[in-house]
N, C-alpha and C positions, 0 to 999 in steps of 0.2 A: 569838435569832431564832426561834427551835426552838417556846416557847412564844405569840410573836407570832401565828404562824404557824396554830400550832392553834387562838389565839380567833379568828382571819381565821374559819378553815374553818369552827370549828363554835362561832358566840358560846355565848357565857357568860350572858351579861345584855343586857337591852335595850339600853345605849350600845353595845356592840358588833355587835348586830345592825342596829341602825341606821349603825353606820360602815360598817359591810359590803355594806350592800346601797345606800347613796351611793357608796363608790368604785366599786362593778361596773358601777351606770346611769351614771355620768362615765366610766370609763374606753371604756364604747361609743365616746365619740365625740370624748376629749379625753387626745391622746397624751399629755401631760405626765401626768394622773392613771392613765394603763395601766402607768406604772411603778412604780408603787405594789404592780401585782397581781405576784409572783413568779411565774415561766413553770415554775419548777419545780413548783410545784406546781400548775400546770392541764396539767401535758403529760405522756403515760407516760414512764416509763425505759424504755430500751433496751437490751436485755442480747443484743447481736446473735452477740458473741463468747465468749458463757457456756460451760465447758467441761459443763454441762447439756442444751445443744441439744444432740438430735439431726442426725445423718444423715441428707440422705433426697436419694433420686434427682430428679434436676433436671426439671423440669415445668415445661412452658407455663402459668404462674399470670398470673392477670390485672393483680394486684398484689401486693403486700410489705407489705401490713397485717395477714395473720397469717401472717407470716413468722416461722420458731424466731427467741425471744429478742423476738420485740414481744408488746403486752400482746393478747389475744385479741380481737377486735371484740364489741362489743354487738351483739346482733339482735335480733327480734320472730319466733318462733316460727309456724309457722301455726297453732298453738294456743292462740296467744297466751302463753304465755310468754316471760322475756324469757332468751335463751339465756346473760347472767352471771349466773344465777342457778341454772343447773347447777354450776358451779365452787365451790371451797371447801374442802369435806370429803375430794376425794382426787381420784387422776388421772380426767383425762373425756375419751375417746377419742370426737369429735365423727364420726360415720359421715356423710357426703354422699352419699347414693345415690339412684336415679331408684325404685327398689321396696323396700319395708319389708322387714327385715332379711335383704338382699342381702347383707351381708359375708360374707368366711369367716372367720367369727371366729378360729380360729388358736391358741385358746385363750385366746384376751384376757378370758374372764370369769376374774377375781377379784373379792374384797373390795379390793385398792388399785385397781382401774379400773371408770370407770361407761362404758358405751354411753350416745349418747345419739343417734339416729337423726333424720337435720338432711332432709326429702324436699324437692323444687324447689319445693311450694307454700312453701317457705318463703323465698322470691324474694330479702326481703333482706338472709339470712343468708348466701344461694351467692352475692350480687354482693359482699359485704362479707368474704368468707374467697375472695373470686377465683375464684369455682369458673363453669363452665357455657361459658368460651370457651377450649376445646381439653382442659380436664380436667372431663371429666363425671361422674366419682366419686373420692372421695379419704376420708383419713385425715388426721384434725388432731388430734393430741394436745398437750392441755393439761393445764399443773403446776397444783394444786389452787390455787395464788396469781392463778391466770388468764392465767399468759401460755404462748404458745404453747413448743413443745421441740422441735415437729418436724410434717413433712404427708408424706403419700402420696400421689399422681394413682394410688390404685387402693385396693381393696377387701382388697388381702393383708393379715390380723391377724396372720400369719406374722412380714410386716416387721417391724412395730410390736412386737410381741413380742419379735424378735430384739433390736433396735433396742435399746429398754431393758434386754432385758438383759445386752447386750454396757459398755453403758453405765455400771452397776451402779446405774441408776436401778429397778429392778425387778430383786431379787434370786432 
Protein backbone atom coordinates (compact mmCIF):
# COMPACT_ATOMS: atom_id res chain seq x y z
CA UNK A 1 0.00 0.00 0.00
CA UNK A 2 3.03 2.01 1.11
CA UNK A 3 4.09 2.38 -2.62
CA UNK A 4 0.32 2.99 -3.91
CA UNK A 5 0.21 5.66 -1.75
CA UNK A 6 3.23 7.54 -2.75
CA UNK A 7 2.14 7.53 -6.71
CA UNK A 8 -1.37 8.86 -5.18
CA UNK A 9 0.71 11.75 -3.54
CA UNK A 10 3.25 12.39 -5.96
CA UNK A 11 2.47 10.71 -9.64
CA UNK A 12 5.03 9.22 -11.56
CA UNK A 13 3.53 9.64 -15.10
CA UNK A 14 0.86 11.06 -16.74
CA UNK A 15 -1.90 7.98 -15.95
CA UNK A 16 -1.34 8.59 -12.57
CA UNK A 17 -1.58 12.18 -12.55
CA UNK A 18 -4.61 11.98 -14.32
CA UNK A 19 -6.19 9.17 -11.68
CA UNK A 20 -5.34 11.48 -9.12
CA UNK A 21 -6.59 14.48 -9.95
CA UNK A 22 -10.25 12.50 -11.15
CA UNK A 23 -10.62 10.76 -7.71
CA UNK A 24 -9.90 14.27 -5.72
CA UNK A 25 -12.78 16.32 -8.13
CA UNK A 26 -15.13 13.07 -7.48
CA UNK A 27 -14.50 12.63 -4.08
CA UNK A 28 -15.71 16.55 -3.46
CA UNK A 29 -18.91 15.42 -4.01
CA UNK A 30 -19.33 11.56 -4.14
CA UNK A 31 -19.05 9.73 -0.79
CA UNK A 32 -18.51 6.37 -2.42
CA UNK A 33 -15.29 7.84 -4.36
CA UNK A 34 -13.86 9.89 -0.72
CA UNK A 35 -13.02 6.33 0.09
CA UNK A 36 -10.79 5.86 -2.06
CA UNK A 37 -8.67 9.09 -0.52
CA UNK A 38 -6.85 7.40 2.71
CA UNK A 39 -7.50 10.12 5.74
CA UNK A 40 -4.22 9.00 6.81
CA UNK A 41 -2.66 10.64 4.63
CA UNK A 42 -4.55 14.04 4.33
CA UNK A 43 -4.63 14.66 8.27
CA UNK A 44 -1.51 15.31 10.77
CA UNK A 45 -0.36 12.70 13.31
CA UNK A 46 -0.92 13.50 16.66
CA UNK A 47 1.74 12.82 19.13
CA UNK A 48 -0.27 14.35 22.09
CA UNK A 49 1.42 11.82 24.54
CA UNK A 50 5.14 12.08 23.12
CA UNK A 51 7.53 11.75 26.06
CA UNK A 52 9.08 14.80 23.84
CA UNK A 53 6.46 17.39 24.60
CA UNK A 54 7.17 19.70 26.93
CA UNK A 55 5.83 21.05 30.11
CA UNK A 56 4.38 24.22 30.17
CA UNK A 57 2.07 26.09 32.61
CA UNK A 58 -1.56 25.97 31.86
CA UNK A 59 -2.85 29.18 29.76
CA UNK A 60 -6.06 30.54 28.77
CA UNK A 61 -5.33 29.39 24.84
CA UNK A 62 -7.88 29.93 22.53
CA UNK A 63 -7.37 26.58 20.95
CA UNK A 64 -5.41 23.21 20.84
CA UNK A 65 -4.01 23.50 17.37
CA UNK A 66 -0.70 24.14 18.36
CA UNK A 67 -1.03 22.34 21.23
CA UNK A 68 2.64 20.12 22.27
CA UNK A 69 2.37 16.95 20.17
CA UNK A 70 0.11 18.56 17.10
CA UNK A 71 1.74 19.54 13.97
CA UNK A 72 2.47 23.42 14.10
CA UNK A 73 -0.25 25.55 12.04
CA UNK A 74 0.75 27.17 8.69
CA UNK A 75 0.54 31.02 8.70
CA UNK A 76 1.21 34.01 6.31
CA UNK A 77 3.76 36.17 7.82
CA UNK A 78 3.11 39.98 7.70
CA UNK A 79 5.95 39.83 5.47
CA UNK A 80 4.77 37.57 3.57
CA UNK A 81 6.47 34.65 4.36
CA UNK A 82 4.99 31.61 5.02
CA UNK A 83 5.77 30.72 8.75
CA UNK A 84 6.46 26.55 7.78
CA UNK A 85 8.98 27.52 6.09
CA UNK A 86 11.08 28.64 9.14
CA UNK A 87 11.03 24.95 10.44
CA UNK A 88 13.30 22.16 9.28
CA UNK A 89 16.90 22.72 9.99
CA UNK A 90 16.66 22.79 13.86
CA UNK A 91 14.58 23.88 16.82
CA UNK A 92 12.36 27.43 16.15
CA UNK A 93 11.26 29.15 19.16
CA UNK A 94 8.22 31.21 17.56
CA UNK A 95 8.30 34.62 19.88
CA UNK A 96 4.50 36.25 19.99
CA UNK A 97 5.02 39.61 21.19
CA UNK A 98 3.20 43.12 20.76
CA UNK A 99 7.20 44.85 20.32
CA UNK A 100 10.16 43.56 18.38
CA UNK A 101 12.39 41.66 20.31
CA UNK A 102 10.46 41.98 23.69
CA UNK A 103 11.62 38.61 24.94
CA UNK A 104 14.18 37.89 27.74
CA UNK A 105 15.92 35.72 25.88
CA UNK A 106 17.29 33.67 28.75
CA UNK A 107 19.94 32.53 26.78
CA UNK A 108 17.94 30.79 24.20
CA UNK A 109 20.52 31.97 21.45
CA UNK A 110 22.33 28.93 20.11
CA UNK A 111 23.13 27.14 16.96
CA UNK A 112 20.14 24.37 17.75
CA UNK A 113 17.46 27.20 18.22
CA UNK A 114 16.25 29.98 15.64
CA UNK A 115 14.02 33.01 17.05
CA UNK A 116 11.81 33.90 14.89
CA UNK A 117 9.69 36.94 16.05
CA UNK A 118 5.72 36.32 15.10
CA UNK A 119 4.34 40.67 15.75
CA UNK A 120 0.15 41.12 15.84
CA UNK A 121 0.41 42.54 12.27
CA UNK A 122 0.65 39.11 11.61
CA UNK A 123 -3.23 38.59 12.44
CA UNK A 124 -3.37 34.99 11.20
CA UNK A 125 -0.69 33.52 12.68
CA UNK A 126 -1.70 34.80 16.60
CA UNK A 127 -5.53 33.47 15.71
CA UNK A 128 -4.01 30.24 14.30
CA UNK A 129 -1.37 29.34 17.33
CA UNK A 130 -4.49 30.93 19.87
CA UNK A 131 -2.79 33.71 20.81
CA UNK A 132 -4.52 37.47 21.55
CA UNK A 133 -7.72 36.24 23.79
CA UNK A 134 -6.34 36.23 27.29
CA UNK A 135 -2.51 35.32 26.27
CA UNK A 136 -0.98 38.30 24.76
CA UNK A 137 2.60 37.00 24.58
CA UNK A 138 3.72 33.67 24.47
CA UNK A 139 6.52 31.11 23.56
CA UNK A 140 5.94 28.15 20.91
CA UNK A 141 8.67 25.95 20.46
CA UNK A 142 8.93 23.84 17.55
CA UNK A 143 10.99 20.26 16.79
CA UNK A 144 12.64 20.94 13.46
CA UNK A 145 9.82 18.29 11.92
CA UNK A 146 7.31 21.08 12.57
CA UNK A 147 5.35 19.92 15.26
CA UNK A 148 4.80 21.76 18.36
CA UNK A 149 6.77 20.32 22.06
CA UNK A 150 5.51 22.89 24.15
CA UNK A 151 4.04 27.00 24.54
CA UNK A 152 4.58 29.68 27.11
CA UNK A 153 1.65 32.58 27.72
CA UNK A 154 4.90 34.74 28.64
CA UNK A 155 8.09 36.04 27.25
CA UNK A 156 10.44 33.95 29.95
CA UNK A 157 13.42 32.14 27.60
CA UNK A 158 14.40 31.17 31.23
CA UNK A 159 11.35 28.56 30.93
CA UNK A 160 11.89 27.31 27.63
CA UNK A 161 15.44 26.89 28.28
CA UNK A 162 14.92 25.21 31.40
CA UNK A 163 12.19 23.25 29.94
CA UNK A 164 14.58 21.41 27.37
CA UNK A 165 16.97 21.06 29.31
CA UNK A 166 15.51 19.26 31.98
CA UNK A 167 14.11 17.34 29.25
CA UNK A 168 17.47 16.23 27.64
CA UNK A 169 15.97 17.67 24.50
CA UNK A 170 18.79 20.51 24.62
CA UNK A 171 21.79 19.27 26.30
Amino acid sequence: YGAKSTEFMAPPNFAWKLMREATLRLAAGDAAVRSLINPRQSAPIRYVDSPLNLAAPPAAWANDLAAPGMAAPEALLDDGRHLTRQFGAQFVCLVFAAQPDSIAHGGLHSADLRLVQVLPASAQAWDRYGLGRGVDNALVLVRPDGYVIGRWPSLDGDAVRAAMETSGVWA
